[in-house]
C-alpha positions in Angstrom: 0.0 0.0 0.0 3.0 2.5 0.6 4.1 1.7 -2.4 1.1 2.8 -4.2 1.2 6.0 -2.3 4.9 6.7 -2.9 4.4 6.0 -6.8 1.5 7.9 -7.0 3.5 11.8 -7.5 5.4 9.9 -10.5 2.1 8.1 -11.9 -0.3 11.7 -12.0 2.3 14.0 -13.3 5.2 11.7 -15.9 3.2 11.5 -18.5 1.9 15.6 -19.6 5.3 16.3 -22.0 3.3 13.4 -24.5 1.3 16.6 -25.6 4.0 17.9 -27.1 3.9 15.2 -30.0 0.2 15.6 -30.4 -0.9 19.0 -29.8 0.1 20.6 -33.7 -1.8 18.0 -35.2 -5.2 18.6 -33.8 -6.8 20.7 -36.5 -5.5 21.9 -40.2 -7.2 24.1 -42.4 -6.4 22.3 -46.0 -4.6 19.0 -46.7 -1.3 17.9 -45.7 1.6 19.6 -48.1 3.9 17.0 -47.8 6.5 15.9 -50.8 7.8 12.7 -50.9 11.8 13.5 -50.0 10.3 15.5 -46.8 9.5 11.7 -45.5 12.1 10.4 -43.1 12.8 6.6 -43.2 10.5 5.3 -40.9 12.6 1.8 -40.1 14.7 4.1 -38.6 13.4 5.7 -35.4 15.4 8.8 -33.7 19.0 7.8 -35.0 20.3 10.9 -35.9 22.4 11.5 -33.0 25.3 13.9 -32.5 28.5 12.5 -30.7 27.6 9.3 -30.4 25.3 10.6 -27.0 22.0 9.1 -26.7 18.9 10.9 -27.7 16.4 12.5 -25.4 13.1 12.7 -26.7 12.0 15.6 -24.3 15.0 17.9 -24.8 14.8 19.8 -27.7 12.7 22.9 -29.0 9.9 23.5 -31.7 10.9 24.8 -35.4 9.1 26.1 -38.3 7.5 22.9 -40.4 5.4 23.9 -43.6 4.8 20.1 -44.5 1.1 21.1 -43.2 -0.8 18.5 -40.6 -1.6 15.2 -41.5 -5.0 15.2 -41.3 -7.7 18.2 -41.7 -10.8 19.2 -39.7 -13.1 18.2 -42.7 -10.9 15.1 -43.4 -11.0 13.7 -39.4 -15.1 12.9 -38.6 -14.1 12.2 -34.9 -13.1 15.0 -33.9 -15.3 16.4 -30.8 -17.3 19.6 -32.2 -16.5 21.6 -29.2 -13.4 21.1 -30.1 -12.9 21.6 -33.8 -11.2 25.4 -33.7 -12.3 26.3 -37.6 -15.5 25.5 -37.5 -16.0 27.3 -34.6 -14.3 30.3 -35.8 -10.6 30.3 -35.6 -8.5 32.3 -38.2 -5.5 32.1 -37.6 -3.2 29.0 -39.2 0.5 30.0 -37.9 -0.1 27.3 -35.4 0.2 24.6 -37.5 3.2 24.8 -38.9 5.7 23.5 -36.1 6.5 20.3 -35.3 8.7 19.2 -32.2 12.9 18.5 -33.1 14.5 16.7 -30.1 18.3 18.3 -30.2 20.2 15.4 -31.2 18.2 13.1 -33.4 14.9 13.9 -35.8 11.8 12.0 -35.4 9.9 10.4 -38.8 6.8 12.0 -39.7 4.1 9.7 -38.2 3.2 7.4 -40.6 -0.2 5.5 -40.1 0.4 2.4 -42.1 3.8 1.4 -40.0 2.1 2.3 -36.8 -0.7 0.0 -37.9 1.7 -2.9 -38.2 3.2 -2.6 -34.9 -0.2 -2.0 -33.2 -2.2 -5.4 -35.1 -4.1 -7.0 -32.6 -3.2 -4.6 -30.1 -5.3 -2.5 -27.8 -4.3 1.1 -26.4 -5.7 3.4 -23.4 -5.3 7.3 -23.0 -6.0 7.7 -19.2 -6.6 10.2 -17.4 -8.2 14.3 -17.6 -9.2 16.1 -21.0 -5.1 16.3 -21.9 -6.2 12.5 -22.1 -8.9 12.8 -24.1 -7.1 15.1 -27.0 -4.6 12.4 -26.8 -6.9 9.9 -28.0 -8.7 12.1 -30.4 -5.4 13.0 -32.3 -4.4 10.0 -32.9 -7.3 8.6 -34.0 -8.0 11.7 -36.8 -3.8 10.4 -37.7 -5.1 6.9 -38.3 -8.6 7.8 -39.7 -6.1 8.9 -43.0 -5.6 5.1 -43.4 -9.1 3.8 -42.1 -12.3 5.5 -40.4 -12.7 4.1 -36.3 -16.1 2.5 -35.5 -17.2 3.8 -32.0 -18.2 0.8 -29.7 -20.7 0.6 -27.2 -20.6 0.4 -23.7 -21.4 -2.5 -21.2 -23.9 0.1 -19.8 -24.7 1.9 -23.0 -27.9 1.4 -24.3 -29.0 -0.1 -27.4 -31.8 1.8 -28.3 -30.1 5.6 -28.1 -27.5 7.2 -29.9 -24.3 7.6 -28.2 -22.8 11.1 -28.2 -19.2 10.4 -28.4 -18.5 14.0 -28.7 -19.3 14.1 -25.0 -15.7 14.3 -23.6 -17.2 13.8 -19.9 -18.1 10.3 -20.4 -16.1 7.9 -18.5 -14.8 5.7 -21.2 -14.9 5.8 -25.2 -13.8 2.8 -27.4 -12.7 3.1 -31.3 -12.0 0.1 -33.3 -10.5 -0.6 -36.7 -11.6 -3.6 -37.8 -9.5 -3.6 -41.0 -6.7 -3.8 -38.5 -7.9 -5.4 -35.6 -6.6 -2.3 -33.8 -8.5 -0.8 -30.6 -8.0 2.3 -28.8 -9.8 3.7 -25.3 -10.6 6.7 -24.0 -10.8 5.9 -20.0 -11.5 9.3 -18.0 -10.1 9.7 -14.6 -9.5 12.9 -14.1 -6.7 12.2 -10.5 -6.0 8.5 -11.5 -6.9 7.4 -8.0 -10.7 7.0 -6.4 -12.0 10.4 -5.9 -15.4 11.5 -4.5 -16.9 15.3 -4.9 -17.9 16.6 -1.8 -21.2 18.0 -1.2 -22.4 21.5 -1.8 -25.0 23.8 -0.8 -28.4 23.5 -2.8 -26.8 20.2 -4.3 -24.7 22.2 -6.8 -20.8 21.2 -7.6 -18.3 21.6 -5.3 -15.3 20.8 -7.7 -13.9 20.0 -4.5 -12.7 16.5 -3.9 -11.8 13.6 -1.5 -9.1 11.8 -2.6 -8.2 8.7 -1.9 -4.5 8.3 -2.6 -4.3 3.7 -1.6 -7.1 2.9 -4.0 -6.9 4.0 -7.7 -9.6 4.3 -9.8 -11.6 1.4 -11.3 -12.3 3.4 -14.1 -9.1 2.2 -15.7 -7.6 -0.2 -13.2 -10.6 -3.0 -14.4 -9.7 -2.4 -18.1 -5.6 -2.3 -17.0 -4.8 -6.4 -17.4 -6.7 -6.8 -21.4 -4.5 -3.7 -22.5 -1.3 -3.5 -24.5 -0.4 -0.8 -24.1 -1.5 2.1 -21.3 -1.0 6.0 -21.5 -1.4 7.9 -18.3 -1.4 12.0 -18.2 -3.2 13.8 -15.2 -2.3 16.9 -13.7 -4.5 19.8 -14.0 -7.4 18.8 -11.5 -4.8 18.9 -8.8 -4.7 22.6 -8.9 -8.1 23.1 -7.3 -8.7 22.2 -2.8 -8.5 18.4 -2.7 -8.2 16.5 0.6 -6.1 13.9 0.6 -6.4 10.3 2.1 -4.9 7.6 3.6 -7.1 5.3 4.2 -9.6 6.5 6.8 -6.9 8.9 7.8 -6.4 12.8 5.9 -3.1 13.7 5.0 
């Protein structure tokens, strides 16, 4: 149990520097500008290196990429509509063109089809807050280039209504490619560990929370042994008066 709780710091707040390899692909104007000799050899992963030095991934800076984003807002159907910036309005488009350059190695362009062939069979989670959620929602507009998900239903879903999977509140959201026999998961949990709100006057939220630091959530920790692979970020919700607990006992 102490270990949980000394592993805990590392397991909420390891994972947020993943955005960084997601967030300039969420939306693009018009299609991808992208010529053949731009494409990096994709057998080769991060081998670039200067002085024989290994590469670090996280150590590097952003520069100007004109390549364009892999997918589009009109191209990508998954994409939540609270979240799709053009339609709603945005005009600007410098965003877009940066991409992330570790200091001593390049990274490929992401290429769907070889990510399909490592993933086959496979089945990945993005859990944790709303960083979590645009996780899951970026990669699946970079796969939709090579096949459209199918949204799954729920063991508590019902049959006879329409599931809104542009809800990014629900507590879990499956995708599947069948043409790959590829699944991905969006689990929410927005501290990772069992949390309960605390009441408020005239029953309205508190966004105030018990926390419960030796039991994690069964949101994701059911779904944890029939995964492949698992991607934790959280963070964000701790920056709000939480109470903390060990067992019966408030740290």
């Amino acid at each position: 149990m102490d270990q949980i709780v000394r592993q805990t710091p590392f397991l909420l707040c390891s994972v947020g520097v993943s955005t960084l390899f997601y967030l300039h692909f969420i939306y693009s104007p018009g299609p991808p500008r992208l010529a053949s000799h731009d494409v990096p050899d994709h057998n080769v992963l991060a081998q670039q290196q200067k002085d024989g030095e290994k590469c670090d991934l996280y150590k590097g800076h952003w520069v100007r990429d004109f390549n364009g984003s892999l997918y589009t807002n009109f191209s990508c159907t998954t994409i939540p509509k609270s979240k799709d910036c053009f339609k709603n309005g945005r005009r600007d488009r410098d965003f877009l063109n940066w991409r992330w350059k570790p200091d001593r190695c390049e990274l490929p362009r992401f290429n769907p089809k070889t990510f399909f062939q490592i993933v086959r069979g496979k089945k990945m989670a993005f859990i944790g807050d709303s960083v979590a959620q645009n996780h899951m929602h970026s990669l699946l507009c970079l796969l939709s280039k090579e096949e459209t998900p199918v949204p799954l239903l729920q063991p508590n879903d019902s049959k006879n209504r329409i599931i809104d999977f542009n809800d990014s509140l629900k507590s879990s959201q499956t995708w599947h490619f069948p043409s790959h026999d590829f699944t991905v998961m969006g689990l929410r949990s927005n501290f990772l560990v069992k949390a309960e709100e605390r009441s408020a006057i005239h029953g309205s939220d508190s966004f105030i929370y018990d926390l419960n630091l030796d039991k994690v959530d069964d949101i994701w920790a059911q779904k944890l042994p029939s995964l492949d692979y698992a991607i934790f970020s959280g963070g964000h919700w701790f920056f709000r008066p939480n109470f903390l607990y060990q067992g019966y006992e408030i740290l």
